[in-house]
C-alpha positions in Angstrom: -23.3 82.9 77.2 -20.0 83.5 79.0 -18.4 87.0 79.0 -15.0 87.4 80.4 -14.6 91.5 81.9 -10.6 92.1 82.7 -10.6 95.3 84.9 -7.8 97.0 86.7 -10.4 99.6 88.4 -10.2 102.4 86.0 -13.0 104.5 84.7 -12.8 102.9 81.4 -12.5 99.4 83.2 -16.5 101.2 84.9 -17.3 102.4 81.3 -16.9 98.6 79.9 -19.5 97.1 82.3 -21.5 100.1 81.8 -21.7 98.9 78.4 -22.4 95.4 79.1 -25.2 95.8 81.8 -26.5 98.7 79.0 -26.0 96.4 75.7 -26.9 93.0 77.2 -29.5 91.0 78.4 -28.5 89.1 81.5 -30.5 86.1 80.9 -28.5 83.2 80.7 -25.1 85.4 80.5 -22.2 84.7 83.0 -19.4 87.0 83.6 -16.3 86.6 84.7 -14.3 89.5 86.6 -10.9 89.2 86.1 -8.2 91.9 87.8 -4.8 91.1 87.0 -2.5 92.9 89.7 1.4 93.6 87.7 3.8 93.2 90.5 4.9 89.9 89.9 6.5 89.3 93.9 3.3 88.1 95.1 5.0 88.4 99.1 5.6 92.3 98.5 3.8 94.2 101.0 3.0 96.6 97.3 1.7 93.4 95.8 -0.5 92.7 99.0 -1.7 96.0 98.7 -2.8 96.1 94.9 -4.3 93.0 95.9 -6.6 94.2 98.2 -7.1 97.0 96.3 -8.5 94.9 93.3 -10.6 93.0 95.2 -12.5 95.6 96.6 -12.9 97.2 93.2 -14.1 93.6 92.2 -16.4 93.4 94.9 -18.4 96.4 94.1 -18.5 95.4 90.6 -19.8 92.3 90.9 -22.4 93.7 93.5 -23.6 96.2 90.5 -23.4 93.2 87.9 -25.8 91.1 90.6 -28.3 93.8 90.3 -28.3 93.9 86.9 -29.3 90.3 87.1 -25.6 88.5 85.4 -24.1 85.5 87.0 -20.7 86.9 88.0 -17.4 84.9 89.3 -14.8 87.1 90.4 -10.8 86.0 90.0 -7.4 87.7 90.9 -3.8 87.3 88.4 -0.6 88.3 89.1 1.1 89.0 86.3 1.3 90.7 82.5 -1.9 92.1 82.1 -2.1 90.8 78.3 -0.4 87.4 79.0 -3.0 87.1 82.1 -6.0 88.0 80.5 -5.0 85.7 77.6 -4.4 82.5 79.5 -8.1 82.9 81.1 -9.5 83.0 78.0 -8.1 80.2 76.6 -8.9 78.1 80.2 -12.4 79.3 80.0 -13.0 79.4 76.5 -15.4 83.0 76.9 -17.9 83.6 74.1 -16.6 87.3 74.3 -14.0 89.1 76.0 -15.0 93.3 77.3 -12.5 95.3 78.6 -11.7 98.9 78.4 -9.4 100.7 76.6 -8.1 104.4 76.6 -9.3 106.4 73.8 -7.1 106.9 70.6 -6.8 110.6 72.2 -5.0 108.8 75.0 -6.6 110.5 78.3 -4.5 108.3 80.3 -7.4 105.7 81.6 -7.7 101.9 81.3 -5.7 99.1 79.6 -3.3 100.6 77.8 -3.5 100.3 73.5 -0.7 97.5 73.6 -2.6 95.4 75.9 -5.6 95.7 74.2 -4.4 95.1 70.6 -2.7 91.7 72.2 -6.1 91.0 74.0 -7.7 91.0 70.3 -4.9 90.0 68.0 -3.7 87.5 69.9 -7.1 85.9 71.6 -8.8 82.8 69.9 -12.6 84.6 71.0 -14.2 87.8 70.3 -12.6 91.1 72.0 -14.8 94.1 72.5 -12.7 96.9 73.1 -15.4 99.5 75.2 -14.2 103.2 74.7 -17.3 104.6 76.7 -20.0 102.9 78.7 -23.1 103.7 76.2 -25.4 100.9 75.4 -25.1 99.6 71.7 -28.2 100.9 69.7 -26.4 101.1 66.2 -23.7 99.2 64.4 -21.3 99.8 61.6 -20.3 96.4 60.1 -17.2 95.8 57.8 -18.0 92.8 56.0 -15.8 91.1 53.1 -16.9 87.3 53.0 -14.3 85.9 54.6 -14.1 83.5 57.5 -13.5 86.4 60.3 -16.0 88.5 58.6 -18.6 85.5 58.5 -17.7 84.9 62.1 -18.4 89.0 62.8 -22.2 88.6 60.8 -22.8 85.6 63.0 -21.6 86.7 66.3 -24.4 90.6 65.7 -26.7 87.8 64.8 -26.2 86.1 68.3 -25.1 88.2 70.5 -28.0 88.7 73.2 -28.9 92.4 73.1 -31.3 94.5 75.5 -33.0 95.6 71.9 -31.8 95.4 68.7 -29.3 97.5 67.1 -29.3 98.8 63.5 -26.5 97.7 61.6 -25.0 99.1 58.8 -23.4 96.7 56.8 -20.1 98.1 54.9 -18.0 96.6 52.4 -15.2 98.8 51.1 -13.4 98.7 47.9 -10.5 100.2 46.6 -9.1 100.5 42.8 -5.3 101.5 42.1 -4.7 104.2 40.7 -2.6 104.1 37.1 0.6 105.0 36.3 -0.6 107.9 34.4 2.8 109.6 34.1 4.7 106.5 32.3 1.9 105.6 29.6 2.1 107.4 26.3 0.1 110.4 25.7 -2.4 108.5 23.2 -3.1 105.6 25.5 -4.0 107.8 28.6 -8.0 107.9 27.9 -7.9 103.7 27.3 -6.1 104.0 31.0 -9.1 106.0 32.2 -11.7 104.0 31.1 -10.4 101.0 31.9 -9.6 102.4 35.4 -13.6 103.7 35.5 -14.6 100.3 34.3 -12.8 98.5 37.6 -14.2 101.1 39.8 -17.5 100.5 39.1 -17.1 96.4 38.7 -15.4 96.8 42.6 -18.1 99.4 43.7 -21.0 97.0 42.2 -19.9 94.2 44.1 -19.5 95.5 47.3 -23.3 96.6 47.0 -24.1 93.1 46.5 -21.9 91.6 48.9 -22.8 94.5 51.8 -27.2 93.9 50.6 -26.3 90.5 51.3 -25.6 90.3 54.6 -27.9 92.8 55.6 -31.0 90.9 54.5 -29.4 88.3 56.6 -29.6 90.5 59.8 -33.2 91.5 58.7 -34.4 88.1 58.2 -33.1 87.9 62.1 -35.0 90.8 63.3 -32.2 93.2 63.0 -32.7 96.8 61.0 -29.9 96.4 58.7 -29.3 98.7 55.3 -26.2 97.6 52.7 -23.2 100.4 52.5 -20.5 100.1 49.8 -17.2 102.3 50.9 -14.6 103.6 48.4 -11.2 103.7 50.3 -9.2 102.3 53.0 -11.6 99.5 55.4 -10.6 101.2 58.7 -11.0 104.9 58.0 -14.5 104.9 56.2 -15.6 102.6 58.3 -15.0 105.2 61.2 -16.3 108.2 59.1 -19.6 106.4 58.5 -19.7 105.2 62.6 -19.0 109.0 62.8 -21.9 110.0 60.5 -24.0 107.4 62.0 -23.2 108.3 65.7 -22.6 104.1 66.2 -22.1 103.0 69.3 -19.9 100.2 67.8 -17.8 99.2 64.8 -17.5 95.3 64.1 -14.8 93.8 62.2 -13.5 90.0 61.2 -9.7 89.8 62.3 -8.8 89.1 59.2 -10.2 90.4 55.9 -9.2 89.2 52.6 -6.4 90.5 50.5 -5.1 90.5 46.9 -7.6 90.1 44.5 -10.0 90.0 47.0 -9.5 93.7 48.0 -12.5 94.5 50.3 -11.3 94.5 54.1 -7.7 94.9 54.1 -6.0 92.3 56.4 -5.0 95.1 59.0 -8.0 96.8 59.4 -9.1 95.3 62.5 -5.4 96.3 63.6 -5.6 100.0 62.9 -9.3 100.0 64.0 -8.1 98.7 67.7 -5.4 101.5 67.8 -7.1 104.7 66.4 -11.0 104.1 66.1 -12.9 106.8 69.0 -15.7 104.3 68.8 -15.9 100.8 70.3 -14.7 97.7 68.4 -15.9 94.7 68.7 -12.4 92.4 66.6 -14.0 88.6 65.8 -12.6 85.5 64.4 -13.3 82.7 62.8 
């Protein structure tokens, strides 16, 4: 496995590779360091500066990643953060991209939200976004059957871990509510039942769907239990990681939509932006 690690020598840059010597078995795993320094004038005495700067940083990370037993190659960008870290991804097609992130309470450390919400909207591989450095002993996992959420099951499934995590496995559904203020008086209970009868059709089959996928992670050896979530994808999915104390919430890019009303399409978005706990965004 190949793990790209941008870091621009922050604490929460530390806290990433933290997690991934914590979280990951170094067997067979190769990372790649990547700095990316902004100042574009690569003859400015400021750039040569930054430079050096970065490659120290580098140096002593990849000494600590050594020790921990990971293959590490070390590489130096001028440019865009975002833009940067993208174009070595898609030259060195990672299996999973780390890099840290400030918190959603903003303390000012790390890549900034924007360039981590490019890293993982943008990016064609998995983005981890790390807001602390604690290893990954329990998982909340939004699943919705489609492609990105697939690709989310199968990566927990493959990922190499130190030991395995317990996953919740949560499928959320939401019900609209009725327009009880336009429909006649005498039609208001049919409106109710009707409304109870879709909640529990939507709530029955998340159960199934979220049961599903969790005897999948058991028959692989991972503790999983089923979870089905009434309300918005992104904010019960970071109560229950709250309730839980997970170290990590996983999440397809894309969920379905419509009909299909389990993962909403920008939960993976909003999850990136706001979520205190570490998100892990895959694709299909």
């Amino acid at each position: 496995m190949r793990i790209l690690c941008p870091t621009d020598g922050s604490q929460r840059a530390a806290a990433a590779i933290d997690k991934l010597i914590a979280s990951f078995s170094a067997a067979g795993v190769t990372v790649d360091l990547l700095a990316v320094a902004l100042d574009r004038n690569a003859s400015s005495a400021r750039a040569a500066e930054r430079h050096a700067q970065l490659e120290a940083h580098l140096a002593a990370e990849r000494k600590r990643l050594e020790a921990a037993g990971f293959g590490v190659q070390v590489t130096v960008r001028t440019g865009h953060p975002a833009e940067e870290i993208l174009a070595f991804a898609e030259a060195t097609g990672p299996d999973l991209v780390i890099l840290g992130s400030r918190s959603a309470d903003g303390d000012g450390h790390g890549y900034s939200g924007r360039v981590a919400g490019n890293v993982a909207r943008h990016g064609h591989v998995p983005v981890l976004i790390a807001r602390d450095g604690a290893p990954i002993a329990s998982i909340v996992l939004g699943y919705d059957e489609s492609p990105d959420a697939d690709a989310a099951l199968g990566l927990v499934e493959r990922l190499p871990f130190c030991a395995a995590p317990s996953v919740a496995v949560c499928s959320s559904y939401e019900v609209g509510d009725t327009l009880m203020p336009a429909l006649e008086a005498a039609t208001a209970p049919a409106a109710g039942a009707a409304r109870l009868e879709d909640l529990v059709e939507a709530r029955h089959a998340s159960e199934e769907i979220a049961a599903d996928a969790a005897a999948r992670l058991s028959g692989e050896g991972l503790p999983a239990t089923g979870h089905a979530l009434h309300g918005r994808a992104s904010a019960q999915l970071e109560i229950l990681a709250a309730e839980l104390g997970a170290d990590l919430i996983v999440v397809g890019s894309r969920g379905l939509s419509g009909a299909e009303r389990f993962l909403l399409g920008s939960t993976s978005d909003e999850l990136v932006v706001s979520a205190r706990t570490s998100v892990l965004v895959a694709r299909s």
